[in-house]
N, C-alpha and C positions, 0 to 999 in steps of 0.2 A: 504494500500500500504506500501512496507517497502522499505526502500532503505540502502545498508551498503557503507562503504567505510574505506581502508587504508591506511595507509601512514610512509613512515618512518620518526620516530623523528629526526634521525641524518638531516634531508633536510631543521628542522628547526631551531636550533642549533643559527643559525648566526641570523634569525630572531628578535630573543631578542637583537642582538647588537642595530640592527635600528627597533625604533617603525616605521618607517614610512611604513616600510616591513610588518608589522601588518597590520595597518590602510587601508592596499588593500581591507583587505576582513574581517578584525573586527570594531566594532563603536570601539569607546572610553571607555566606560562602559565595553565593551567585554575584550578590552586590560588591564583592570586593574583588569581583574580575571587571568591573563594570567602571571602566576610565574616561570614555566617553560617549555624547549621544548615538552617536554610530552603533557601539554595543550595547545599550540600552536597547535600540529599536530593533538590532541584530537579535537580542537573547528574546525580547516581545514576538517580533517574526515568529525565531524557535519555538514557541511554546504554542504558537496559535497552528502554526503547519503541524506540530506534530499530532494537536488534538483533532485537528483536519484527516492528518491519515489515519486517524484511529476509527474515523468517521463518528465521535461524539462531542468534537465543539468544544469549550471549555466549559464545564458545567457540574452537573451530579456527579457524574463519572467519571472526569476526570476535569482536577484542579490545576491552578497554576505552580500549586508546592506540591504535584504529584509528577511533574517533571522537573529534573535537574540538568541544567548545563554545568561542564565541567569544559576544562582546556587541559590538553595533555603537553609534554615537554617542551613540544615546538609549536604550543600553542595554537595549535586546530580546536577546532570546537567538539564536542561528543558531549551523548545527554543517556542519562539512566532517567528508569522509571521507578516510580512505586512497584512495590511487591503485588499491592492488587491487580495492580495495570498489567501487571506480567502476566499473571495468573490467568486474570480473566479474557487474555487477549492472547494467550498463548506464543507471546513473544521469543522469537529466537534471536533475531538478529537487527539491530538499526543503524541508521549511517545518518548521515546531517551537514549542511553545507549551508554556510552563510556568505553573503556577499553587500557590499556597498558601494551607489554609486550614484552621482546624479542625485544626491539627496533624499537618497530611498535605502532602505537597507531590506534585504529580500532573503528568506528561509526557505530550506528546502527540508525535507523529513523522509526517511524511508523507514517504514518498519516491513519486516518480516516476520510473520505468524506459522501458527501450525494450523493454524483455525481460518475457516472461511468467513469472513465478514457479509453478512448480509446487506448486499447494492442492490438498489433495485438496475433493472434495465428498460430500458426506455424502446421502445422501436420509429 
């Protein structure tokens, strides 16, 4: 499943005055990779594509502190999920690509399941 999402940086700007404007929808650990609005709207992106590919939105199901961004050595981006999110979505495998440009920062999410996600199909 993949889910993308984008956002303009300018809407996060003010963000960085108040962490607590952060704290909605990153942990604490999240907010201290978070230097500028770029990564602000970058990690926001992340969170909205991923709950896109889950196909449940940000909501009951899944929350914004039930996904984590992390940055590995050379500083890429990768995101764990809650344990229920795992479970109940049968996750084996996810990847995550962020990018900024033009004033936009844009999220991409893939997960991979064991389990069929019910889509409808359109004709």
């Amino acid at each position: 499943m993949i889910g993308i999402d984008i956002v303009s940086i300018k809407r996060f700007e003010k963000f960085l005055e108040k962490k607590s404007a952060l704290s909605k929808y990153l942990s604490d650990e999240e907010i201290l990779l978070v230097t500028s609005p770029s990564t602000a709207a970058g990690f926001f992106a992340t969170k909205e594509a991923i709950s896109k590919a889950l196909g449940t939105g940000i909501g009951e199901k899944c929350s914004f502190k039930d996904i984590k961004i992390h940055k590995d050595a050379k500083g890429a981006p990768f995101y764990t999920l809650s344990s229920h999110i795992i479970e109940a979505f049968g996750i084996t495998e996810t990847a995550l690509s962020i990018a900024h440009d033009g004033g936009f920062a844009i999220a991409v999410a893939v997960i991979k399941t064991q389990k069929t996600l019910p889509r409808p199909i359109s004709h």
